[in-house]
N, C-alpha and C positions, 0 to 999 in steps of 0.2 A: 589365530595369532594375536598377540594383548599389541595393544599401539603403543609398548615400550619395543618390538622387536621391530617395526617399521616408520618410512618417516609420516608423518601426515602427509597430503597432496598437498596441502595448503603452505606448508616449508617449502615447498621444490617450487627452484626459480623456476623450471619448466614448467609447471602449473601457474606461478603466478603470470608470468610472460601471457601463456594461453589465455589466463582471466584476463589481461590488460590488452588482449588484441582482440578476443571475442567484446570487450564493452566498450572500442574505441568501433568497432564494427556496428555494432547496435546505434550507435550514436553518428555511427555518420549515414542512417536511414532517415529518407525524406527527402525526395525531390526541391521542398520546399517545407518549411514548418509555418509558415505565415497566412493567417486566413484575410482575404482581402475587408472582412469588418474588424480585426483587431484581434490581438488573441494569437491563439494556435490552431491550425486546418486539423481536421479528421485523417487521417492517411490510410490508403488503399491497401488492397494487399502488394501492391509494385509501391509503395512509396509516394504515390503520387496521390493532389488534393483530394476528396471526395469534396464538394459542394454541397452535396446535397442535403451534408451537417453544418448547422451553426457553430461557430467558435464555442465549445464548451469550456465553459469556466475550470471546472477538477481537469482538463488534459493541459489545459493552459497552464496550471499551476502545474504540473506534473514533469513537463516538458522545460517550465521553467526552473524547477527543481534538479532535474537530472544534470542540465546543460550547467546551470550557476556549478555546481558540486564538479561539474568534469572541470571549467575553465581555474578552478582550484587545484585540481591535480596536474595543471599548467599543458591542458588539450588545446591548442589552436582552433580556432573557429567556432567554440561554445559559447566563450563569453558573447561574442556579438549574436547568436543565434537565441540564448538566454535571453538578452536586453530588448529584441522585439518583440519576444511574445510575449514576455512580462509587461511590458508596454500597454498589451491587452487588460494589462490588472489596474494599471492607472486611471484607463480611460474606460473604453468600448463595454467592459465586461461591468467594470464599478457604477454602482447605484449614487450618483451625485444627489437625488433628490431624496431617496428614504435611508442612504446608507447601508453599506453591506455591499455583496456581489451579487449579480442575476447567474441563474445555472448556466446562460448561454445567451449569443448574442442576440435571440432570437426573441428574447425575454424582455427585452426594453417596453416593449409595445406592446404585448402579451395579454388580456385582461386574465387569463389563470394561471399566471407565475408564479411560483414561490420561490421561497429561500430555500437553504437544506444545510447542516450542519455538515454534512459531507461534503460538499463543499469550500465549505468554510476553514474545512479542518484542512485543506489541501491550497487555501489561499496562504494561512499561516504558515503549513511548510514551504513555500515559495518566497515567504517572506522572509523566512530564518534561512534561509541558502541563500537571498539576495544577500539579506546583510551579513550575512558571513563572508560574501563574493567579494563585500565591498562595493555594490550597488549605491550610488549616492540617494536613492529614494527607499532601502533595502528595511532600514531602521521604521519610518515612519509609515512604511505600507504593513508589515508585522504589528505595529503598535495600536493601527486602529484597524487591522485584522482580529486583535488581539480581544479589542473594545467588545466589537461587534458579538465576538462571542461571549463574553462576561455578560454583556446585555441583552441579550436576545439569545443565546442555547443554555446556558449555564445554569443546571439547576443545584442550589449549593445544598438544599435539603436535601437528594437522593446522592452527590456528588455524583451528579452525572450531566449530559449532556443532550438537552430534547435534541429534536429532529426536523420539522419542517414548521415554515410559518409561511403565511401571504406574505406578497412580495411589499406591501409596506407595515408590515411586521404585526398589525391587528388582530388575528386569528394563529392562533399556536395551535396545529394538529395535535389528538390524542396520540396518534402513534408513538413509540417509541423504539430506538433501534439501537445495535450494538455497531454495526457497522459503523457509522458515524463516529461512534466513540471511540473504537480501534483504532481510524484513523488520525482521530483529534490528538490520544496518547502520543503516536508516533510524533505528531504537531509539536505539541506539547515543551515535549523535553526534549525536539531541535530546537524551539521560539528558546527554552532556559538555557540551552547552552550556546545559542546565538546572543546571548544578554537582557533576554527580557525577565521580569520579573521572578524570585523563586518561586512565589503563589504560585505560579501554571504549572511546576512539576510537582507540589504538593496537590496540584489537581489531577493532575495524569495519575498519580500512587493513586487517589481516593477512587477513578474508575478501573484502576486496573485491581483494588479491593474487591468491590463488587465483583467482578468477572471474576476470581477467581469464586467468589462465595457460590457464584450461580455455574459454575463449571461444578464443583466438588459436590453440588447437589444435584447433578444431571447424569450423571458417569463419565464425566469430563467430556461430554457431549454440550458448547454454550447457546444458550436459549440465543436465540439472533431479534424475536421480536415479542416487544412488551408493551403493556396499556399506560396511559398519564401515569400511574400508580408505582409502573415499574412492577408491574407481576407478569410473567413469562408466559407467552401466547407461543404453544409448541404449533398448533394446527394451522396457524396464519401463510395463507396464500399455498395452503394445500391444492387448492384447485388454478396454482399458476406455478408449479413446482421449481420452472426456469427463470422465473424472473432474475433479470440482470442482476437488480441490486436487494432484494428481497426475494430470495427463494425460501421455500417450504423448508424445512428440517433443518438438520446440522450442518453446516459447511464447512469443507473437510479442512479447504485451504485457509478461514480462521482461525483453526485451533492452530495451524503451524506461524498463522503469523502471529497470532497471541504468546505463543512459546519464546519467540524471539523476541517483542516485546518485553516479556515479562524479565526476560533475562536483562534487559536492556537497563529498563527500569531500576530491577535492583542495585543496577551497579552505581545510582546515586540513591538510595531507598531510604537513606539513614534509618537501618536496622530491621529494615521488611527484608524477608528472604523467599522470592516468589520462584527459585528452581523449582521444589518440590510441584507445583504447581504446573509450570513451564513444561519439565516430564511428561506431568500426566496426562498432558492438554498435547504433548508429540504422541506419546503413543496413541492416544486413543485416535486421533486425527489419522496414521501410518494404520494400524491396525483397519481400521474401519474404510478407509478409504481407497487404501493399494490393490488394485487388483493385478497378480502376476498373470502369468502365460506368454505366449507368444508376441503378444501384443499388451507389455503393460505398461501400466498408467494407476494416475489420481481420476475418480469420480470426483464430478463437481459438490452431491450433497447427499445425505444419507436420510435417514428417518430414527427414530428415537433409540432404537434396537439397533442401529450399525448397516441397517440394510440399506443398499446404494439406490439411490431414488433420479437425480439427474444421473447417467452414467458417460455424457460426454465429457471430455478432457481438456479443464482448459488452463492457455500456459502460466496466467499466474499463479493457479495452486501448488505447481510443479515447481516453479521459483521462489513459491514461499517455505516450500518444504525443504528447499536448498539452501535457505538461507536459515533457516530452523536449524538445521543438524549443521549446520557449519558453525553457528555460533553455539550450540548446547556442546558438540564435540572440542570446541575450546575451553567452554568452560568446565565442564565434567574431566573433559579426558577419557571419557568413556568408548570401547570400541563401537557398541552400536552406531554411532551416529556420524563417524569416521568412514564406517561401512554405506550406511544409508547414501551420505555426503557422495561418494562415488560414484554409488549405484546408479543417484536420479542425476547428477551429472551425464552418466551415459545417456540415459532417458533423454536427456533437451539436447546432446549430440545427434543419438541416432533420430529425431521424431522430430522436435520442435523449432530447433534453429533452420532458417530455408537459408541458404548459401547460395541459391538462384536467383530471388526476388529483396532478399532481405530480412531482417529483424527475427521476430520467431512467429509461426503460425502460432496464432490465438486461441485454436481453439481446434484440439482432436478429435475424431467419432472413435468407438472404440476396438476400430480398428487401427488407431491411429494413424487415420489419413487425414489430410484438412478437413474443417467444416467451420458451419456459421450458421446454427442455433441459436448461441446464445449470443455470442459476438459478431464480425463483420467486419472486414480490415484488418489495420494492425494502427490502431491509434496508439498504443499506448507501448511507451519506451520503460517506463518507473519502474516495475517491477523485475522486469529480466537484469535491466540497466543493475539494478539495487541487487540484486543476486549474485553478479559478477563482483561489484566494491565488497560485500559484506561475506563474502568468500575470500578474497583476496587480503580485508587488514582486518586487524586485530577489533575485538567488541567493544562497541562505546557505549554512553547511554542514546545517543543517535547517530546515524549517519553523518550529520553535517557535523559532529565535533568529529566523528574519525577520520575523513577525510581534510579536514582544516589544522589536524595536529598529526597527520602523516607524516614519516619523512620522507624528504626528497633525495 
């Protein structure tokens, strides 16, 4: 049936209603979001603190991200839940003495800390939903968010952005990573369309160039890890295939958040047209990743050839793929992704969402029962949270302008 003979899900008040109870649900998990050094707590699978993790800076931003962006679509109780663990940004988590952020609160005193542009790039989007909130410190924590990266990540020769340095900035790791930059993109062009500078979206277009250059050269499979040079290290941390933030091969659930991106992007490109791209970077991610049967799901990563290499399941891939075909099926019109949109919908109904404990289990084995390989908890609200909005309105070039020119 063509999606001229039916409505979208995404028309129907009953769907949007569902989207707007499932993400007012997600967001009222957490016993408590407050870690007693500043910041935001790790959360259990029940909601409640884990200790046994430091206030990490990226959940901090993330938590303060979500929260700012709901007390804008006028949710009771976010704004003030927003304002204390951003709090953690001003103080406890911020480097008063070398500048920047430490990854965690554990890092003050640390003598092997570093910095990480991953990081950094999730201070920034914290920064552009404060001052979009209206946060009176929202403006000036983005702007020397803003610094810190132009001076210490930004490389304007490869337009990209390095990755990790010591904690008082002296030593620049060779490593190179895409991850970082994904995120920074998203940063990006919420910091432009929160009022900072254009520069920062004509940086976001310059790495989302790249990626597509190193996608179209790969079988839209993106290299995730590269040397100082920026040449693509396929074999990197082959012998650590699960790493959290650095796994082996292709990651399934990159190419769908790069899709979304890309589309994102375009929509202020002045005259880049990155669908085509956006496409090919869904399918191959759907193709290579979905495994059907009785029990389906996304694999966490694959190997150069499609073959599933991590095969546990976990739930951001699923929410990136949701938010992938939600936004390419507006923008194309196309059935596939209408179809798709449905499908993995059911997926985080029947499997992911816990209606007992809360929020969505992190992390499937493939039979998709819970598990915790790779994760542990459920720290993290950003991306189900981001699935539910990005489902529910219409494509921006970010988040925080869609939701700030919503209507009421």
């Amino acid at each position: 049936m063509s999606s001229g003979h039916r409505l979208h899900w995404w028309t129907l008040p009953s769907h949007q209603l569902w989207l707007d109870a499932e993400s007012s649900r997600l967001l009222d998990f957490g016993t408590s979001l407050d870690h007693p050094a500043g910041g935001a707590v790790w959360l259990d699978d029940r909601g409640h603190p884990d200790l046994d993790h430091p206030a990490h800076t990226y959940i901090t931003a993330r938590m303060a991200h979500v929260h700012f962006l709901a007390s804008m679509l006028g949710r009771p109780g976010s704004r003030r839940k927003a304002d204390r663990v951003f709090d953690g940004l001003l103080t406890t988590l911020r480097d008063s003495t070398n500048g920047g952020w430490f990854e965690s609160s554990a890092d003050a005193t640390s003598p092997d800390a570093v910095k990480n542009a991953y990081t950094h790039a999730f201070v920034v989007l914290a920064g552009a939903a404060a001052t979009a909130a209206g946060h009176p410190r929202g403006a000036d924590l983005l702007g020397e968010a803003l610094d810190t990266v132009e001076h210490r990540f930004w490389d304007d020769q490869h337009g990209m952005c390095s990755d990790t340095r010591t904690v008082d900035w002296s030593v620049l790791d060779d490593y190179r990573g895409i991850n970082a930059n994904m995120h920074m993109v998203e940063a990006l062009l919420a910091a432009a369309d929160a009022g900072a500078p254009v520069i920062w979206r004509e940086r976001a277009l310059r790495i989302c160039d790249n990626v597509c250059r190193w996608g179209a050269a790969n079988e839209w499979r993106i290299p995730e890890h590269f040397t100082a040079e920026w040449i693509p290290q396929l074999e990197y941390n082959r012998d650590d295939a699960a790493n959290q933030f650095k796994p082996y091969g292709a990651t399934v659930g990159h190419g769908f958040e790069w899709a979304r991106l890309l589309v994102q992007a375009g929509l202020c490109a002045g005259g880049r047209d990155y669908v085509d791209a956006a496409e090919s970077l869904y399918h191959r991610a759907a193709t290579d990743g979905w495994q059907p049967g009785p029990t389906p799901g996304f694999v966490y990563t694959t190997d150069w050839t499609g073959k599933p290499v991590v095969t546990g399941r976990l739930h951001w891939v699923l929410c990136e793929a949701i938010a992938a075909a939600a936004t390419l099926a507006r923008h194309t019109g196309k059935d596939r992704y209408e179809n798709d949109y449905r499908q993995w919908w059911d997926i985080a109904a029947e499997y992911y969402i816990d209606r007992v404990d809360g929020s969505w289990h992190h992390e499937l084995d493939t039979g998709n029962v819970p598990a915790a390989t790779v994760w542990s908890g459920k720290p993290d609200l950003y991306h189900a949270v981001q699935a539910t909005w990005i489902s529910r309105y219409a494509s921006g070039s970010s988040i925080v302008a869609v939701l700030r020119d919503a209507p009421r």
